[in-house]
C-alpha positions in Angstrom: 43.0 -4.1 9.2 41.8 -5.0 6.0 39.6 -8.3 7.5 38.0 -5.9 10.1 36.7 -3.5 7.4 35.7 -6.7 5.4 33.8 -7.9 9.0 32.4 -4.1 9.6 31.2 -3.7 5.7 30.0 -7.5 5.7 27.7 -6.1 9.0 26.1 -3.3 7.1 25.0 -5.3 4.6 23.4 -7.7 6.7 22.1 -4.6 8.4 20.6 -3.3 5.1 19.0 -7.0 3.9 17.6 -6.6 7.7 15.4 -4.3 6.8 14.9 -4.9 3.4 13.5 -8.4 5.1 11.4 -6.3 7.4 9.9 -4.3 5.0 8.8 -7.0 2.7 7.3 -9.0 5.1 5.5 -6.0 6.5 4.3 -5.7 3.2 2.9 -9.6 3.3 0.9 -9.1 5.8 -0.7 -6.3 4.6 -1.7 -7.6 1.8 -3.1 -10.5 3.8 -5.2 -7.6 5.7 -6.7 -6.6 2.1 -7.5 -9.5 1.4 -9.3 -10.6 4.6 -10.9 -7.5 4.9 -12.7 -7.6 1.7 -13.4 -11.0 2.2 -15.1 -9.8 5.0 -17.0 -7.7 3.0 -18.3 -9.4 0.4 -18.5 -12.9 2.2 -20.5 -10.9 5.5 -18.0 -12.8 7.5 -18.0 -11.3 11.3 -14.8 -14.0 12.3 -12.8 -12.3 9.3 -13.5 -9.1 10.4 -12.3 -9.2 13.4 -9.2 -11.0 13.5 -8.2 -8.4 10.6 -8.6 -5.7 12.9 -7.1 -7.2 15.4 -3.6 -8.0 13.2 -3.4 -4.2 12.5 -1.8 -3.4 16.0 0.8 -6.2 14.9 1.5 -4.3 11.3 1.4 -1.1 13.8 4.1 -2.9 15.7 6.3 -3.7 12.7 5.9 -0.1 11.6 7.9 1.2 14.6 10.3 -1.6 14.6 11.3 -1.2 11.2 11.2 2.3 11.6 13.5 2.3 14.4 16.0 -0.2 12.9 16.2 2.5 9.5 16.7 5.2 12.0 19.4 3.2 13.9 21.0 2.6 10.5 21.4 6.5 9.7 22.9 7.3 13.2 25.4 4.3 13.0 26.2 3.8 9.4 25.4 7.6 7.9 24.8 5.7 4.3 25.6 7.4 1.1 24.4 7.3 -2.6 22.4 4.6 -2.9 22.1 2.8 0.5 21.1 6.3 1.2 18.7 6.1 -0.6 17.3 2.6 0.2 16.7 4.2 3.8 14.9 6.9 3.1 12.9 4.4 0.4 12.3 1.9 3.3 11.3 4.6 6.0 8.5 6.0 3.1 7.3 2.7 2.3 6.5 1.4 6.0 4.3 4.5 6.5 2.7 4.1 3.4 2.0 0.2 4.8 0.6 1.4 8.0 -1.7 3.4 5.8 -3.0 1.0 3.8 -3.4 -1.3 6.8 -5.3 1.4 8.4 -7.7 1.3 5.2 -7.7 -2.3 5.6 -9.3 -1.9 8.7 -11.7 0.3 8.3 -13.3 -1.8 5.4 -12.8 -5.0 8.4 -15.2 -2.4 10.8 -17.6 -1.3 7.8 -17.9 -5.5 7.3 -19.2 -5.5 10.6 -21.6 -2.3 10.8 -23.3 -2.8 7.1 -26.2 -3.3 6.9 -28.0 -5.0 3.8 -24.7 -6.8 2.7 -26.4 -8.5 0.3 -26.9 -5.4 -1.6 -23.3 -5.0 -1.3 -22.6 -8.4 -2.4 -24.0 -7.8 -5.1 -22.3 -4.7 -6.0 -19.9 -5.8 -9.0 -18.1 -2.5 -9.3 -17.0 -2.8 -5.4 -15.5 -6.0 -6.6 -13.7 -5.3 -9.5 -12.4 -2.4 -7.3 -11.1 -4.4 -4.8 -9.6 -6.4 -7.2 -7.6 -4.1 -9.0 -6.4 -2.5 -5.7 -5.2 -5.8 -4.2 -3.5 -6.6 -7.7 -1.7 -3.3 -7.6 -0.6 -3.3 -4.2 0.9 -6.9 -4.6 2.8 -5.2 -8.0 3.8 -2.7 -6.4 5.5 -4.9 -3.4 6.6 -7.0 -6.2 8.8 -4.5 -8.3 10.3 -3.0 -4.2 11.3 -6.6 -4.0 13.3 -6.5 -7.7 14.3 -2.9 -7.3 12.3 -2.6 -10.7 11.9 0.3 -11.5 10.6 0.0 -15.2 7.6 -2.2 -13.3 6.6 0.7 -10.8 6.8 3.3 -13.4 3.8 1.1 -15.2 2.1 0.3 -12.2 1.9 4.3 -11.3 0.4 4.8 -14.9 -2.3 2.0 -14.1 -3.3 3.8 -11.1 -5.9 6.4 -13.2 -7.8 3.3 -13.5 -8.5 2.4 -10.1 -9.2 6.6 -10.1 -11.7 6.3 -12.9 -13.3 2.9 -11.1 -14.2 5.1 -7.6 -15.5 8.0 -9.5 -17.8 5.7 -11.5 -19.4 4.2 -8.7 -19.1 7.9 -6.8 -21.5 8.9 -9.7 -23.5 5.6 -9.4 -24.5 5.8 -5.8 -25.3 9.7 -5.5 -27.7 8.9 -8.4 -29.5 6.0 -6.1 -29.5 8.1 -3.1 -30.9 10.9 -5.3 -33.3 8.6 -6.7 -34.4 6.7 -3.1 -33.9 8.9 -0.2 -34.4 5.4 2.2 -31.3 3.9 1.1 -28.8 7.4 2.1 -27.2 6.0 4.9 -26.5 2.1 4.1 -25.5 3.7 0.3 -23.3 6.1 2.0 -21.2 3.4 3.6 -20.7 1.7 0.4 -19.0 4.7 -0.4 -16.8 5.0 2.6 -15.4 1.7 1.4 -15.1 2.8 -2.0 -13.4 5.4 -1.0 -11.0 3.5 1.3 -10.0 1.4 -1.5 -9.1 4.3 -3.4 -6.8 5.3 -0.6 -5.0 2.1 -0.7 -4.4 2.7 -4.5 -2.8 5.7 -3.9 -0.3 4.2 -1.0 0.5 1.8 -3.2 1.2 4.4 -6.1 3.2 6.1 -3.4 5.2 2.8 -3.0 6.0 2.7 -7.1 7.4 6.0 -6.7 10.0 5.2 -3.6 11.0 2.6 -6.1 12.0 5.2 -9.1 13.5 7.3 -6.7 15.6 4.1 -5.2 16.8 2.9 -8.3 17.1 5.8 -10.6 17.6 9.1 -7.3 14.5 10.4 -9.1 11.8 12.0 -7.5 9.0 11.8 -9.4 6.0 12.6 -7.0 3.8 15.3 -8.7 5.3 14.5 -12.2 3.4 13.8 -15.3 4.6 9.9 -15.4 3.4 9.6 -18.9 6.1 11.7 -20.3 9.0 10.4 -17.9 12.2 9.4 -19.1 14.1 7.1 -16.4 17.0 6.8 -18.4 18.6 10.4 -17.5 18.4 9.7 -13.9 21.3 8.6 -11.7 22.3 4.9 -11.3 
């Protein structure tokens, strides 16, 4: 009796790395779509483009398989505590993915309609954007990887920055379109990619706080970070 339940819990655990795998290397590819998308971008590269729209239906297809396998999980295994909360964790982050992926895409599309990309090359604070998204969203897969919750709690804090970065160049393009009416539409587009890198920021914020909960059984969406003291929450 006692080496069946050792084969049964054995099983479960290899069911939870399971996803745990699936969920990381969901997360690997979707950073590979931000980075070829702005590639795309800034390098006015129509091959990149499109093969990173075209990986998003294979994100789109992890989505649902890791999805079903954390739904299987529940029915089968009904997890408490803390594998309970790894599910939940790991059905929150793979939407949040597909999110980001979707962002990804649009960027890969908006690659392939701008016009005047050399303006855009050009265009520093779209780069040091981009930048500071992609670095986040790799932290933020980084400390889901640890279970680190001390590393997601600073890389929500950082987030204001990459809030402060898209209202800056907000503020910087509607004073170009208000100062040259003939560059409104390619300008506006700019902004559409601003504002899709400011999207992925916040999925990946979203991912730092799946992590807190995980670790700690806090929730801390709509909570001033700043003041937060992990220490009193559960273990």
């Amino acid at each position: 009796m006692q080496s069946r339940d050792h084969h049964i819990s054995h099983r479960y655990d290899q069911e939870l790395e399971a996803l745990r795998d699936d969920v990381l290397y969901m997360g690997s590819k979707v950073e590979e779509q931000i980075d070829n998308a702005v590639r795309a971008l800034t390098e006015a590269d129509e091959a990149i483009a499109e093969a990173t729209i075209r990986e998003d239906h294979a994100v789109n297809a992890m989505e649902v398989a890791a999805d079903e396998k954390a739904v299987s999980l529940l029915a089968r295994r009904t997890p408490a505590a803390r594998d309970l909360r790894f599910v939940m964790t790991a059905i929150k982050t793979i939407t949040d993915l597909e999110r980001i992926g979707d962002e990804a895409e649009k960027i890969a599309r908006m690659a392939q309609q701008l016009e005047g990309r050399q303006s855009l090359r050009r265009h520093q604070a779209i780069s040091t954007m981009s930048e500071a998204v992609r670095n986040q969203t790799r932290q933020a897969l980084d400390a889901l990887a640890a279970m680190d919750a001390d590393a997601a709690l600073r890389i929500h804090q950082g987030d204001a920055k990459i809030d402060e970065m898209f209202e800056g160049i907000f503020r910087e393009l509607l004073t170009y379109m208000m100062e040259d009416s003939r560059h409104i539409s390619s300008t506006i587009d700019v902004l559409f990619v601003a504002k899709a890198l400011e999207r992925i920021g916040d999925h990946s914020k979203n991912i730092t706080e799946y992590v807190i909960y995980m670790v700690h059984g806090k929730d801390v969406r709509h909570t001033d970070v700043n003041h937060l003291d992990l220490e009193d929450g559960e273990h």
